[in-house]
GUPA-503586 format. One line per field, with one value per residue: residue in three letters; residue number from 1; z, x, y of N, C-alpha, C in turn. Coordinates in nm, 4 decimals. Example, Ala and Ser with C-alpha at 12.3 -4.5 7.8 and 13.67 -1.06 7.14 Angstrom:
! residues 2
residuo	ala, ser .
num	1, 2 .
nz	0.7800, 0.7080 .
nx	1.3190, 1.2850 .
ny	-0.5690, -0.2250 .
caz	0.7800, 0.7140 .
cax	1.2300, 1.3670 .
cay	-0.4500, -0.1060 .
cz	0.7800, 0.7870 .
cx	1.3200, 1.2900 .
cy	-0.3300, 0.0030 .
***
This chain:
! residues 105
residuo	unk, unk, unk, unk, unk, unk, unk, unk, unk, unk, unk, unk, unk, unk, unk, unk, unk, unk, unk, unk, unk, unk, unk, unk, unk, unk, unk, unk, unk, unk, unk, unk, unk, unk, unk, unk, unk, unk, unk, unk, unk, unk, unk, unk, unk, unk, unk, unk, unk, unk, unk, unk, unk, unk, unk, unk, unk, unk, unk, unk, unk, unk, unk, unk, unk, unk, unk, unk, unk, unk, unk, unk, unk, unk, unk, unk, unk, unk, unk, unk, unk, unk, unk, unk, unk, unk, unk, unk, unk, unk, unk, unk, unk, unk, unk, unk, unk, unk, unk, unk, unk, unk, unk, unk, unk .
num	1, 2, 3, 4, 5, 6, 7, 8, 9, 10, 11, 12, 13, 14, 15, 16, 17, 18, 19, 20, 21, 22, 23, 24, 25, 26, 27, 28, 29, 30, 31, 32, 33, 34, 35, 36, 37, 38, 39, 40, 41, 42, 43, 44, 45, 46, 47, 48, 49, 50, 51, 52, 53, 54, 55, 56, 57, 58, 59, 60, 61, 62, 63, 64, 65, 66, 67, 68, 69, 70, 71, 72, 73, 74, 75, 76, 77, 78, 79, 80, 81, 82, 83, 84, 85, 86, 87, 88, 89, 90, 91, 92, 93, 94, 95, 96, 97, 98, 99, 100, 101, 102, 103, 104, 105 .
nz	14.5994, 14.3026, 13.9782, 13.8828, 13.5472, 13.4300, 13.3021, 13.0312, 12.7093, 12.4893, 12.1640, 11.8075, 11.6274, 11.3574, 11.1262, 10.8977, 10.7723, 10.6809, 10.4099, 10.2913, 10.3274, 10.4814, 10.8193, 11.1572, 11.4975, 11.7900, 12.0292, 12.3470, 12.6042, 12.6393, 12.6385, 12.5009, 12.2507, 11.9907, 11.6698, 11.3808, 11.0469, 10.7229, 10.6059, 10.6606, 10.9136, 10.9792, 11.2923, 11.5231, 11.3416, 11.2655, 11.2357, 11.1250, 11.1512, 11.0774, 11.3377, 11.2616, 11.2045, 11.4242, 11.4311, 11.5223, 11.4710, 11.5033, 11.6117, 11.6203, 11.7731, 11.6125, 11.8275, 11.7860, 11.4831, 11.4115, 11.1288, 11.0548, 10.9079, 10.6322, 10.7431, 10.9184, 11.2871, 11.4501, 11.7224, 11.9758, 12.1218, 12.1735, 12.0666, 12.1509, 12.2625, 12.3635, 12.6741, 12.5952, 12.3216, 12.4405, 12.5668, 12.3540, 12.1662, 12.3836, 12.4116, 12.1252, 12.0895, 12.2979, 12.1786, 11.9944, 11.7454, 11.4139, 11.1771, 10.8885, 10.6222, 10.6022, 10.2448, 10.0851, 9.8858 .
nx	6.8014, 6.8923, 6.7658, 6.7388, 6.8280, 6.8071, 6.6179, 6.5480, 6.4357, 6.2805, 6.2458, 6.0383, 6.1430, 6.0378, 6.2648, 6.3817, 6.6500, 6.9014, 7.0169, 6.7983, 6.7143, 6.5692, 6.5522, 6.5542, 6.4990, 6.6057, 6.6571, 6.6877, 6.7818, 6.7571, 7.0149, 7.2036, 7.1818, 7.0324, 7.0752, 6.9310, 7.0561, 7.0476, 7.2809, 7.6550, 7.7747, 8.1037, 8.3109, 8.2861, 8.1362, 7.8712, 7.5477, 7.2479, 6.9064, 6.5285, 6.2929, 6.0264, 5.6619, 5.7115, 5.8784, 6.0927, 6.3950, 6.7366, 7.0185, 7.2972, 7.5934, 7.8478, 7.9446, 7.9891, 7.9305, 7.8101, 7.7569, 7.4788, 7.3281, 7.1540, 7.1861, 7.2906, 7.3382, 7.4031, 7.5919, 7.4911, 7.5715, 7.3430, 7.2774, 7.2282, 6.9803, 6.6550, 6.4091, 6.1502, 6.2011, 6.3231, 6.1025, 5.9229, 6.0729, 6.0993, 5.8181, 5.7025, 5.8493, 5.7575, 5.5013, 5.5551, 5.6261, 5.6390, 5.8925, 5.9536, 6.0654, 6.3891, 6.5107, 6.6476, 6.9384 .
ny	14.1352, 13.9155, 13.8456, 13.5607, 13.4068, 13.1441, 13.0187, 12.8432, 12.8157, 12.6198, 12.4509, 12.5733, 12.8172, 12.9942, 13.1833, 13.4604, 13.4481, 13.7263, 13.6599, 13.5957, 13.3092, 13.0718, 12.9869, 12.8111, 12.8638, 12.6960, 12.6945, 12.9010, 13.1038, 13.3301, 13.4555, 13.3509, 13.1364, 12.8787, 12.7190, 12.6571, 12.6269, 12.6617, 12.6891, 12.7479, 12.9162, 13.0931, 13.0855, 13.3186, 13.5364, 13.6599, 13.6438, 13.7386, 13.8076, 13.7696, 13.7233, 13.5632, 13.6379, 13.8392, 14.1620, 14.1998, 14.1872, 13.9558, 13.9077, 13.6904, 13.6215, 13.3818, 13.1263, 12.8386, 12.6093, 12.3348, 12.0750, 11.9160, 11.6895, 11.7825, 12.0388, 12.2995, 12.3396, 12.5950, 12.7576, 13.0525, 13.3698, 13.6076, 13.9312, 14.2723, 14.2507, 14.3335, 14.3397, 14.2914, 14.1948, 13.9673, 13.8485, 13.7959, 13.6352, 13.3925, 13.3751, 13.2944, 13.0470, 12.9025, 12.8226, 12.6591, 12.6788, 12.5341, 12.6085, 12.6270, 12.3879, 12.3392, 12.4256, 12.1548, 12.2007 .
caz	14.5342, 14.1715, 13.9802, 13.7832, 13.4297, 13.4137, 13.2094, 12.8786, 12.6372, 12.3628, 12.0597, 11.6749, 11.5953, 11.2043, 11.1287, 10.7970, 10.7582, 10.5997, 10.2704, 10.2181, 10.3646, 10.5971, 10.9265, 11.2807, 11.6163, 11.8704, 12.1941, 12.3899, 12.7645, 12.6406, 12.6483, 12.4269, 12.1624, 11.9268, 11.5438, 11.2511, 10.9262, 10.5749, 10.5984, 10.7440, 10.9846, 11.1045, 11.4207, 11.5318, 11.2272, 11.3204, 11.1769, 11.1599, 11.0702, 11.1168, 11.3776, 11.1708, 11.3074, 11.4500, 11.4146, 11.6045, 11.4466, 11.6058, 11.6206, 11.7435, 11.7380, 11.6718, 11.9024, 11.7172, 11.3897, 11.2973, 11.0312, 11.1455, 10.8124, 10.5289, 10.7653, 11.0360, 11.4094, 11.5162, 11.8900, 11.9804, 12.2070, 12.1015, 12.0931, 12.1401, 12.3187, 12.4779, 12.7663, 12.4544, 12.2278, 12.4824, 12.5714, 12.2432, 12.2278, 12.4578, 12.3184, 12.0218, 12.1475, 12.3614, 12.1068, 11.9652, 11.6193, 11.3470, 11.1234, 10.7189, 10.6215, 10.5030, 10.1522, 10.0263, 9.7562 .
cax	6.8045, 6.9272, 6.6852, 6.8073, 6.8195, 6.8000, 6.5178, 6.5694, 6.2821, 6.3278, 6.0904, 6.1142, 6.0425, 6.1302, 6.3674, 6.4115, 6.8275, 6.9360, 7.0439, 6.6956, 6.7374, 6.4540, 6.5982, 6.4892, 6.5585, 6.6087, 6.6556, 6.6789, 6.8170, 6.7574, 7.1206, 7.2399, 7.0596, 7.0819, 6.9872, 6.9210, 7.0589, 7.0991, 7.4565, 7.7522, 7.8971, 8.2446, 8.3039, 8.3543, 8.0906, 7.7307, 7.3858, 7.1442, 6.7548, 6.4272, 6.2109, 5.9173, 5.5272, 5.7154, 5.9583, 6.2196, 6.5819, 6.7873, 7.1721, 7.3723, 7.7727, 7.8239, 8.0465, 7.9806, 7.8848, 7.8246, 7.6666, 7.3694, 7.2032, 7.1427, 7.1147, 7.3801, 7.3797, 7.4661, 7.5242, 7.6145, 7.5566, 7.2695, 7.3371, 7.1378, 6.8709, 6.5288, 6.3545, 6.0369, 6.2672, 6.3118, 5.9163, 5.8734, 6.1471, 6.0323, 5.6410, 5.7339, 5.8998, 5.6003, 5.3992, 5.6609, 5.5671, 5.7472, 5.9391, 5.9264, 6.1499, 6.4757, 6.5109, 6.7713, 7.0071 .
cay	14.0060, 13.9594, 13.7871, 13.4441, 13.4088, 13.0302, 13.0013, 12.8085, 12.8177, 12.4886, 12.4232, 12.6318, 12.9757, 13.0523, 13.2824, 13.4822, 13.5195, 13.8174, 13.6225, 13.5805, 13.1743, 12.9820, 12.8831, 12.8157, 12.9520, 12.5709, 12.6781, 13.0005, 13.1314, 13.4858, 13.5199, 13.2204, 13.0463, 12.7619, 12.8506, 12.5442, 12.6964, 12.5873, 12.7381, 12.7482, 12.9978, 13.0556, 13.1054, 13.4435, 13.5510, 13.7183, 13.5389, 13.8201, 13.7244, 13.8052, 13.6288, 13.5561, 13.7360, 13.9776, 14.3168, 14.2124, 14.1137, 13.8746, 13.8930, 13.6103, 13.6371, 13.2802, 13.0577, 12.6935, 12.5168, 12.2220, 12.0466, 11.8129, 11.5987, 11.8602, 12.1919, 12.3405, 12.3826, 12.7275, 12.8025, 13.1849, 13.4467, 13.6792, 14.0522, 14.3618, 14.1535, 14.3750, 14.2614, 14.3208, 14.0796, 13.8110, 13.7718, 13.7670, 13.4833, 13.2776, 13.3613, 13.1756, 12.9210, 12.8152, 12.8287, 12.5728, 12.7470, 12.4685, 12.6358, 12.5396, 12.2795, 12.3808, 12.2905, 12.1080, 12.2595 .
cz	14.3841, 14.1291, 13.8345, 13.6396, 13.3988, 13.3485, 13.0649, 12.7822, 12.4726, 12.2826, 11.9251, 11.6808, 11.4547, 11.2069, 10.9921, 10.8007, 10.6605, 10.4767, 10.2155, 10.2188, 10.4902, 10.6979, 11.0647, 11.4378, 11.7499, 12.0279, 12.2412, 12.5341, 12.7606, 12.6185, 12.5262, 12.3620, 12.0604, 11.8017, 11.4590, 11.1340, 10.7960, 10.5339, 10.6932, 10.8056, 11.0263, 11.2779, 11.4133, 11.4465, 11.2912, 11.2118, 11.1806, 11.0776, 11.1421, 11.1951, 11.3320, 11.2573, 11.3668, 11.3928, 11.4476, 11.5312, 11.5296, 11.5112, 11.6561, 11.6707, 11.7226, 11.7654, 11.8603, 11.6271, 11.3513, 11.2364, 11.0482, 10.9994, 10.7102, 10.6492, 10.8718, 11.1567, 11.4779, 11.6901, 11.8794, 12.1169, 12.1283, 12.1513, 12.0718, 12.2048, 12.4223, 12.5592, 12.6739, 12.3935, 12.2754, 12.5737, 12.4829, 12.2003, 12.2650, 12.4211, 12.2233, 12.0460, 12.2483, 12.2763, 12.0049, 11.8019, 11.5266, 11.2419, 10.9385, 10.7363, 10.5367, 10.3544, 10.1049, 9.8731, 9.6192 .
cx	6.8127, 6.8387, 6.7192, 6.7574, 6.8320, 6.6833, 6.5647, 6.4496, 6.3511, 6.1705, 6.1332, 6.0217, 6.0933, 6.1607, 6.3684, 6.5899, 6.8147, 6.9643, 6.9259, 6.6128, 6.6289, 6.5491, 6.5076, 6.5573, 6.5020, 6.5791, 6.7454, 6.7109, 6.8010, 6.8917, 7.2096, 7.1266, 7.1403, 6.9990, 7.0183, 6.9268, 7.0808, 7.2334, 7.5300, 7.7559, 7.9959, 8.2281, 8.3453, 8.2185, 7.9762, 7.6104, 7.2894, 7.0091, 6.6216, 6.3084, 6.1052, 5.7614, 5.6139, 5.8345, 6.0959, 6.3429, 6.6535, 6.8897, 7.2380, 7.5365, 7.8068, 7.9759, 8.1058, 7.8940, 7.9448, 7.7171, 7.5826, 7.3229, 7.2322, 7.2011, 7.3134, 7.3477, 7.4393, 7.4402, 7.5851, 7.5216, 7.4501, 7.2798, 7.2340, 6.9780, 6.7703, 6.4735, 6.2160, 6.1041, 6.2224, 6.1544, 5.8946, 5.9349, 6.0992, 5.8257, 5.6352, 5.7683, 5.8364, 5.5304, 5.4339, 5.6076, 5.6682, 5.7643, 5.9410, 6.0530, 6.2760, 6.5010, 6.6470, 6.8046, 6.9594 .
cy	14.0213, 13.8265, 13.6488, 13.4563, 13.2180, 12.9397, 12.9802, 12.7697, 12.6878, 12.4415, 12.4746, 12.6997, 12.9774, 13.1542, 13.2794, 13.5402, 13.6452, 13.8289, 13.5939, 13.3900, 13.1429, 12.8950, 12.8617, 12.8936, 12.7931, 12.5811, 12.8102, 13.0052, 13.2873, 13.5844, 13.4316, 13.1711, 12.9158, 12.8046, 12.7025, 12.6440, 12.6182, 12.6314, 12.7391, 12.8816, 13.0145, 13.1066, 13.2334, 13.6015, 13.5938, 13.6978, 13.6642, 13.7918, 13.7243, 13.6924, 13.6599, 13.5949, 13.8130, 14.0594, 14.2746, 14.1271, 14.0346, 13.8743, 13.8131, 13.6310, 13.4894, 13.2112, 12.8961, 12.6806, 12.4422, 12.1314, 11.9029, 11.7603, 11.7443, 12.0073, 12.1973, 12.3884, 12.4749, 12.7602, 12.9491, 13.2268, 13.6004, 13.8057, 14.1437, 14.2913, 14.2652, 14.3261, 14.2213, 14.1865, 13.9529, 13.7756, 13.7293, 13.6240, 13.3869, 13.2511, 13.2519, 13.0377, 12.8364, 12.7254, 12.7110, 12.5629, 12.6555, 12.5854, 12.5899, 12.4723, 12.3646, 12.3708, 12.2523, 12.1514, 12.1727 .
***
């Protein structure tokens, strides 16, 4: 028996981007995610940024943005993903940890 992956974890974890930028991390399947940024991405383009309390990096390749009120809507496909990572993932996202507010430019 192969064991489903249909588990979607929804809430905010903060995320430190790599530019040094405050975003969030929306909603999670372990395999796919949804990411609130204060920037754009193209499509095609890779988001990399530190989920905040812990170690672990998060990669997503993205697949869609678009721009929601001040911030942006990133969906992708998250890469390099541990079975460690995505507890941790979904940990957070329980814990439905808010995120700081983006700030506006």
């Amino acid at each position: 028996m192969t064991e489903s992956n249909s588990h979607e974890a929804q809430g905010r974890a903060a995320l430190r981007l790599s530019s040094g930028e405050v975003g969030a991390l929306l909603s999670t399947d372990g395999d796919k995610a949804t990411l609130e940024c204060p920037k754009a991405f193209p499509h095609g383009s890779t988001v990399s940024a530190l989920l905040e309390g812990s170690e672990f990096h998060l990669v997503l390749k993205v697949f869609r943005c678009k721009k929601v009120g001040e911030s942006y809507r990133i969906d992708g496909r998250l890469k390099n993903v541990s079975r460690a990572f995505k507890a941790t993932l979904f940990a957070k996202m329980a814990e439905g940890q808010p995120s700081p507010s983006v700030p506006e430019a």
